[in-house]
C-alpha positions as CSV (number, residue, x, y, z in Angstrom):
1,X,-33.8,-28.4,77.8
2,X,-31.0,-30.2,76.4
3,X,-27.7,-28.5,76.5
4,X,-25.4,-28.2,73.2
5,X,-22.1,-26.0,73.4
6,X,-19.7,-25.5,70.8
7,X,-16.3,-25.1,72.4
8,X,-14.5,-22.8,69.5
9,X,-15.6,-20.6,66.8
10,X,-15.6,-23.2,64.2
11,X,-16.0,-21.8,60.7
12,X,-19.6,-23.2,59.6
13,X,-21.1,-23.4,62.5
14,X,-24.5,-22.2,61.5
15,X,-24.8,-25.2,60.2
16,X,-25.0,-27.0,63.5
17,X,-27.0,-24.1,65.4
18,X,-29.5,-24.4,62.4
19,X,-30.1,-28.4,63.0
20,X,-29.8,-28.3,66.3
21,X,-31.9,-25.0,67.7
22,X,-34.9,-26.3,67.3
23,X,-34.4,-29.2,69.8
24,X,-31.8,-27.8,72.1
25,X,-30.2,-25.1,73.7
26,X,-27.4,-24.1,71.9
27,X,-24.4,-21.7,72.8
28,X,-20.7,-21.2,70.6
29,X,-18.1,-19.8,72.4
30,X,-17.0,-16.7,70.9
31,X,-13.3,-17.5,72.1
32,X,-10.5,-20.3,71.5
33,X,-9.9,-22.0,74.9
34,X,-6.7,-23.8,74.8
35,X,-8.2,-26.0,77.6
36,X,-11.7,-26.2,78.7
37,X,-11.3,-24.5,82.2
38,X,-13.0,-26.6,85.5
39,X,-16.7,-25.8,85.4
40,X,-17.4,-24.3,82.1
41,X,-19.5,-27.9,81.2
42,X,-21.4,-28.0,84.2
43,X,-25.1,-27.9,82.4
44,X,-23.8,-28.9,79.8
45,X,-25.5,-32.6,77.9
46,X,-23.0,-32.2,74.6
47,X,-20.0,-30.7,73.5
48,X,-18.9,-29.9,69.7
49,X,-14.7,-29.6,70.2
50,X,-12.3,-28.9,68.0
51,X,-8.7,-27.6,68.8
52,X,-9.2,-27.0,72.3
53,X,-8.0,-29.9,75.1
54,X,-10.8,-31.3,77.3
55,X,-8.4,-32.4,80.2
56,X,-10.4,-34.3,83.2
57,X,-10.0,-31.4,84.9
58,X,-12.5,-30.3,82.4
59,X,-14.4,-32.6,83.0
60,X,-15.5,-31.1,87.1
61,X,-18.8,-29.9,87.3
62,X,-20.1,-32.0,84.1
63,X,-22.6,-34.2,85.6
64,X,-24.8,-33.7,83.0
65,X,-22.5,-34.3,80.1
66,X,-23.4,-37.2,77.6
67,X,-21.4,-36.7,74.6
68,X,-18.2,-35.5,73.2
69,X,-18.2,-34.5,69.9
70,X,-15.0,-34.1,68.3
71,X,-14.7,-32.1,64.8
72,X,-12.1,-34.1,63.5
73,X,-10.3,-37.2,63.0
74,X,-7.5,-37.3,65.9
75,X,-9.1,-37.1,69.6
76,X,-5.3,-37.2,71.7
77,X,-6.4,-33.3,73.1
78,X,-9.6,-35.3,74.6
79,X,-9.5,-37.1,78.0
80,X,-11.3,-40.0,75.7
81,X,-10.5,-42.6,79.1
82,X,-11.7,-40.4,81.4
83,X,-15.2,-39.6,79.2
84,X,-15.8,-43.6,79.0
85,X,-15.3,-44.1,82.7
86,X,-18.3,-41.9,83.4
87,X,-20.4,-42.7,80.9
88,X,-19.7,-40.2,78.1
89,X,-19.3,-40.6,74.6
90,X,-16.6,-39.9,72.5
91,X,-16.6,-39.6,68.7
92,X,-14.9,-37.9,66.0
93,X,-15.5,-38.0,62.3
94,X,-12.8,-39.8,60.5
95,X,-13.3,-39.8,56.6
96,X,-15.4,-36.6,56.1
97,X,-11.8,-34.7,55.6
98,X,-10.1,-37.0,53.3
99,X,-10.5,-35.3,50.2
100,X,-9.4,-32.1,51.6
101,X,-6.4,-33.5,53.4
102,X,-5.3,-35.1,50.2
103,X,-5.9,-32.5,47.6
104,X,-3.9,-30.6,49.8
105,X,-0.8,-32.9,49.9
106,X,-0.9,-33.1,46.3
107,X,-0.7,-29.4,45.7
108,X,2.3,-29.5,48.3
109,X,4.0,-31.8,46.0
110,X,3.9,-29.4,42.9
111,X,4.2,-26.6,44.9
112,X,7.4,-28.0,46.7
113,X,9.0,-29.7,43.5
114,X,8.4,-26.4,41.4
115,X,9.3,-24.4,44.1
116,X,6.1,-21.7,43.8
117,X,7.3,-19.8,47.0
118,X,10.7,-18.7,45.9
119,X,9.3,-18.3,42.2
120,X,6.7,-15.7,44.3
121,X,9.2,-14.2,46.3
122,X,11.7,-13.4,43.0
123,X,8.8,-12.3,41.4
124,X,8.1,-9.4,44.0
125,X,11.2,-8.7,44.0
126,X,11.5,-8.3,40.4
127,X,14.3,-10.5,40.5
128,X,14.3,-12.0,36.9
129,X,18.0,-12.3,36.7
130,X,17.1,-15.1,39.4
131,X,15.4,-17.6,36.7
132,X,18.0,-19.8,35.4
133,X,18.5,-21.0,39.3
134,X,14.5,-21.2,39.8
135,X,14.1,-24.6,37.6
136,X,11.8,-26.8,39.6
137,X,10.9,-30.5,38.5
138,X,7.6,-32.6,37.6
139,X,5.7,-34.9,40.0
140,X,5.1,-37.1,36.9
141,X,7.7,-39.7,37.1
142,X,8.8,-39.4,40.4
143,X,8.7,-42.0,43.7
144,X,6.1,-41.1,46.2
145,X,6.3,-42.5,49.6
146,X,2.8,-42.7,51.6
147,X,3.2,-43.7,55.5
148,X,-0.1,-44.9,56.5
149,X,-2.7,-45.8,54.1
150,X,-5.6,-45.8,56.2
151,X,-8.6,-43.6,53.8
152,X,-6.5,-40.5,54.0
153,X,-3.3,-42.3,52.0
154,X,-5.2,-44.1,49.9
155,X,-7.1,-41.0,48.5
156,X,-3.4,-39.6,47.9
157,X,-2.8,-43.0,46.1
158,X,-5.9,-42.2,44.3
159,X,-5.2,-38.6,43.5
160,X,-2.0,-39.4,41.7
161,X,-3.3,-41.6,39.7
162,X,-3.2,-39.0,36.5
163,X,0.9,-38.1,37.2
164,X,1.7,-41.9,36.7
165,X,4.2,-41.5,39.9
166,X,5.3,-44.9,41.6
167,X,3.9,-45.6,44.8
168,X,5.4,-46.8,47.9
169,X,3.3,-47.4,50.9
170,X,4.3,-48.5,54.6
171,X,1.3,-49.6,56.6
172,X,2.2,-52.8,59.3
173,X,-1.6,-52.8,59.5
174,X,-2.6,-52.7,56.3
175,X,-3.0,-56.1,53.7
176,X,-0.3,-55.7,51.3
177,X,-2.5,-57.1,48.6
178,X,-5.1,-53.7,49.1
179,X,-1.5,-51.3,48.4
180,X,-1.6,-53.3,45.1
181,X,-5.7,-52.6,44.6
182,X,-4.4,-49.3,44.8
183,X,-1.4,-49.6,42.4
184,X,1.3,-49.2,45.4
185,X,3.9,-51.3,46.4
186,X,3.7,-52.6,50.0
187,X,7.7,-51.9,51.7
188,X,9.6,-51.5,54.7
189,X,9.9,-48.1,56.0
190,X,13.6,-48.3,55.8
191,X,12.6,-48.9,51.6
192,X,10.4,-46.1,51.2
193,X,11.9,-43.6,52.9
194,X,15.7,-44.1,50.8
195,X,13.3,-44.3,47.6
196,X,10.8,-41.7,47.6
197,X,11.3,-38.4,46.2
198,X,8.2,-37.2,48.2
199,X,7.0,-38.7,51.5
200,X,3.9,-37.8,53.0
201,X,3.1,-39.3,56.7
202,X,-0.8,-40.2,57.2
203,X,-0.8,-42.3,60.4
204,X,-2.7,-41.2,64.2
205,X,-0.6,-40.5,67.1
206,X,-0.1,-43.3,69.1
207,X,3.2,-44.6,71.1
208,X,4.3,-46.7,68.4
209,X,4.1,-43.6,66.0
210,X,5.2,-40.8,68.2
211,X,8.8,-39.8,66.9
212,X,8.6,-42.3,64.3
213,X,10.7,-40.2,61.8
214,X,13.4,-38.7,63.7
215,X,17.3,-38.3,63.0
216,X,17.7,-42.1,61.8
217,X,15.2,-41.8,59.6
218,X,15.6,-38.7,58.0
219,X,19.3,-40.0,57.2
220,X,17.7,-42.5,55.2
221,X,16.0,-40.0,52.7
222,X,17.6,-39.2,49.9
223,X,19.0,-35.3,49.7
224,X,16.4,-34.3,46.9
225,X,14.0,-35.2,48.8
226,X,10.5,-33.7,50.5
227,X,8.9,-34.6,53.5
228,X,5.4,-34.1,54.3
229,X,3.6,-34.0,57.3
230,X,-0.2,-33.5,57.6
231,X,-0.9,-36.1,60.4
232,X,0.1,-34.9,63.9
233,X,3.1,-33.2,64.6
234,X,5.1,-35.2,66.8
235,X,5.0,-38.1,64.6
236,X,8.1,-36.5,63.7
237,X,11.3,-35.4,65.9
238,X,11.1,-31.9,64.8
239,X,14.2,-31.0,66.4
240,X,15.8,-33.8,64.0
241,X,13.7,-32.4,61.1
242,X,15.3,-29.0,61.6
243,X,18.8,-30.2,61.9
244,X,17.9,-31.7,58.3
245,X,16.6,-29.0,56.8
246,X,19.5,-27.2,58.4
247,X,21.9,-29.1,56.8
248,X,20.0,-29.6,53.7
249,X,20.2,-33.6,54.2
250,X,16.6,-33.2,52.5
251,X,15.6,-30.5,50.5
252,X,12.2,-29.4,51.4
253,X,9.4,-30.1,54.7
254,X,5.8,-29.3,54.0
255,X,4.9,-28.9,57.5
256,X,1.2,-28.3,58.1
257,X,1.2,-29.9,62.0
258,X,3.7,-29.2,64.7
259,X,4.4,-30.7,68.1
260,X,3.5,-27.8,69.9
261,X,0.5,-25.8,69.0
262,X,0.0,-23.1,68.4
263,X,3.4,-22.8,67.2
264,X,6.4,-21.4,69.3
265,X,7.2,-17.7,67.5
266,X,10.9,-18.9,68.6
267,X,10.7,-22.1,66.1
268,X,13.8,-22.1,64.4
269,X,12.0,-23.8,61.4
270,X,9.7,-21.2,60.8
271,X,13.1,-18.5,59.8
272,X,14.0,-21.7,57.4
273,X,12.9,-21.1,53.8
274,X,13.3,-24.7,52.6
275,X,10.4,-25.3,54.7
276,X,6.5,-24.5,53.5
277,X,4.4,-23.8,56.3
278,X,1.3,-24.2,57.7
279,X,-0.9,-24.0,60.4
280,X,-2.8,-27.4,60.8
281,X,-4.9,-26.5,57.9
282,X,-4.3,-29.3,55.3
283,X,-8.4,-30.5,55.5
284,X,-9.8,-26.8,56.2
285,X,-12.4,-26.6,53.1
286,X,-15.9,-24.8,53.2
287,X,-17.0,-28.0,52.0
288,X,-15.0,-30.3,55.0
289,X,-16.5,-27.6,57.5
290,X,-20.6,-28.1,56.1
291,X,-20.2,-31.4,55.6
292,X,-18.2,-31.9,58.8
293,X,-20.8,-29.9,61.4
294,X,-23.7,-31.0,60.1
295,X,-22.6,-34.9,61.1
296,X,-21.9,-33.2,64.5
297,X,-25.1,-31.6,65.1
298,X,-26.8,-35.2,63.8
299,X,-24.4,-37.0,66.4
300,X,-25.6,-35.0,69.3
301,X,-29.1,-35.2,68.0
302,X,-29.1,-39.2,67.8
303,X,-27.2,-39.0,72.2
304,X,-30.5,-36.6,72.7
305,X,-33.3,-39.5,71.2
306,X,-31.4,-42.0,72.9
307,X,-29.7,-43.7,70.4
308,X,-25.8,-44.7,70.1
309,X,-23.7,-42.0,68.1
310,X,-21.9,-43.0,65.2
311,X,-17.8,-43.1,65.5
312,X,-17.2,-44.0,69.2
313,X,-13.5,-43.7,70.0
314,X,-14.1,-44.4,73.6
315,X,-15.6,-47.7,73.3
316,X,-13.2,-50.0,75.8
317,X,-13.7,-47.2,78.7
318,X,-16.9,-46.9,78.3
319,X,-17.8,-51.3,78.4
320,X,-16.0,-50.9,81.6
321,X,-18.8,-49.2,82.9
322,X,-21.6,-51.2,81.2
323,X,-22.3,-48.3,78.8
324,X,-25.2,-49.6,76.2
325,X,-26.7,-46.3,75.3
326,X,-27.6,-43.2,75.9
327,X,-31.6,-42.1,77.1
328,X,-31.9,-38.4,77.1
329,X,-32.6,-38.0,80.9
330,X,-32.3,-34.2,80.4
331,X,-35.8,-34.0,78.2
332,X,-36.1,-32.0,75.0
C-alpha cells in the first residue's frame, strides 16, 4: 500500500489524513525533527514537510520515495537537487499563503507606527502618566517600500489600497509597467529604501538575495523608519540589523524570520524593545493551514495515479534523469 508520512505535527492535518486514508497508508509524526534522521523514509512513497530539513542524508534508505511535498512556499531546508537526481519530486505551494502573509504585514505596519506593544506594556503597568510620549502616527499618507513583488508584494500593494500610501517597489525581475497596474512606482533599491517609511522584503532566498540588506543598506533608511521581514531570514545581515536597531539608525524591525531557527535564546535582538517579534508565523491562518493541506494530500494523490504533481521546484534535476512522470509502482 502506498506510503504517506507527514513529517511534523502540522496544524490541520486531519485534513490530509481524511483525503488521503482511504487510498494510502498514512502516518504524522507526533514530533518536530529538525532533520529527517538516515532511514526514517525507508517505505516511505510521499512525504508532507514543513519546517524540518530533508538533507541527502535523509534521503538513505528511501528507495521507495516518489514525492516531496513541501507545506510552503520556500524549499532551501529540502535537498531539492538531490530529490531530482533520483527521480523524486519536489513541490511546494506558492500562492495559497498570500493573503495571510500580507494581512499580516499590514497589521505590522499599524501596529509598528502606533506603537501597540508599548501602548500594552504602559497599560499594564498602569502607567498613564506615560501618554503624552506614546503618540504613534498613521499609515495613511506615508511611503511604503515593497522588495519583491512576486504575488505576496503585490497583495500588500493591494491591501493598501484603502490608506492611499505611496508605493515603491524594487523587483529586477519584475516589468515595471505591472508596479504601475498595481499603482507602485518601479525604483532602485538604493530609492526605496532612503524613501520609504515602511519596507517590507518579499523575495526567496537565493545567492543574489542572501544578505541583501545588511549595514550599507540599512544606512540608507531613513531614522523613522520600519523594516519588515517576512521572507527568509538571512535575506537580511541580522547582525547589521541589530547594530541598527541598537543605535536607533531605524526606528523599528518587524522580524517574523530569522537566520537561525529556531531562534538562539542568546539573540541580542530578542532583549531589544524596538523590535516586534515573531516566530515565522506571518502566513499561519486556520484558513492557509485547510486550504494549504488539502492541496498536499491532492499532490500526493495525483504522484499515486500516476500523474505529474502540480508546483515542481525540482524540475532541471529531475530532466537530468529523463523524469516524465510518475506510475505508482507501489499499488494502492
Amino acid at each position: 500500500m502506498f506510503k504517506v508520512w507527514i513529517a511534523e505535527p502540522i496544524p490541520c492535518t486531519d485534513v490530509a489524513v481524511e483525503k488521503l486514508s482511504p487510498h494510502a497508508e498514512v502516518e504524522v509524526s507526533p514530533v518536530f525533527y529538525e532533520k529527517v534522521p538516515p532511514g526514517k523514509l525507508k517505505g516511505c512513497n510521499a512525504v508532507i514537510i514543513a519546517d524540518s530539513f530533508l538533507l541527502e542524508e535523509s534521503l538513505v534508505g528511501a528507495e521507495g520515495l516518489r514525492v516531496v511535498q513541501k507545506f510552503g512556499v520556500g524549499f532551501n531546508t529540502i535537498a531539492a537537487e538531490e530529490c531530482g537526481r533520483r527521480g523524486i519530486y519536489v513541490c511546494n505551494i506558492p500562492g495559497i499563503n498570500s493573503l495571510d502573509v500580507a494581512e499580516f504585514v499590514v497589521g505590522s505596519m499599524i501596529s509598528s507606527l502606533r506603537g501597540f506593544a508599548r501602548l500594552d506594556s504602559a497599560a499594564r503597568r498602569g502607567a498613564w502618566s506615560e501618554r503624552p510620549s506614546l503618540v504613534g502616527e498613521r499609515l495613511s499618507g506615508k511611503t511604503v517600500g515593497i522588495i519583491g513583488f512576486g504575488k505576496i508584494g503585490r497583495e500588500v500593494a493591494r491591501l493598501l489600497g484603502p490608506f492611499k500610501v505611496r508605493i515603491l517597489v524594487h523587483d529586477p525581475y519584475v516589468d515595471p509597467k505591472a508596479a504601475g497596474d498595481a499603482g507602485a512606482l518601479a525604483v532602485s533599491l538604493e530609492e526605496l529604501l532612503s524613501a520609504s517609511d515602511v519596507v517590507t522584503i518579499h523575495v526567496p532566498l537565493t545567492e543574489e538575495t542572501k544578505a541583501m540588506i545588511g549595514a550599507r543598506e540599512l544606512g540608507l533608511m531613513k531614522p523613522t523608519s520600519t523594516l519588515i521581514n517576512t521572507a527568509r531570514g538571512p535575506v537580511v545581515d541580522e547582525e547589521a540589523l541589530r547594530t541598527a536597531l541598537k543605535e536607533k539608525t531605524i526606528r523599528h524591525a518587524v522580524v517574523d524570520v530569522w537566520s537561525r531557527e529556531p531562534v538562539d535564546p542568546g539573540n541580542e535582538i530578542l532583549k531589544l524593545e524596538n523590535a516586534q517579534l515573531s516566530l515565522h508565523q506571518a502566513s499561519w491562518t486556520r484558513e492557509f493551514f485547510e486550504a494549504g493541506m488539502e492541496f498536499c494530500a491532492e499532490n500526493v494523490l495525483r504522484v499515486m495515479r500516476g500523474e505529474r504533481p502540480l508546483n515542481v521546484v525540482n524540475e532541471a534535476a529531475l530532466r537530468m534523469v529523463g523524469k516524465q512522470g510518475v506510475k505508482n509502482e507501489t499499488g494502492t
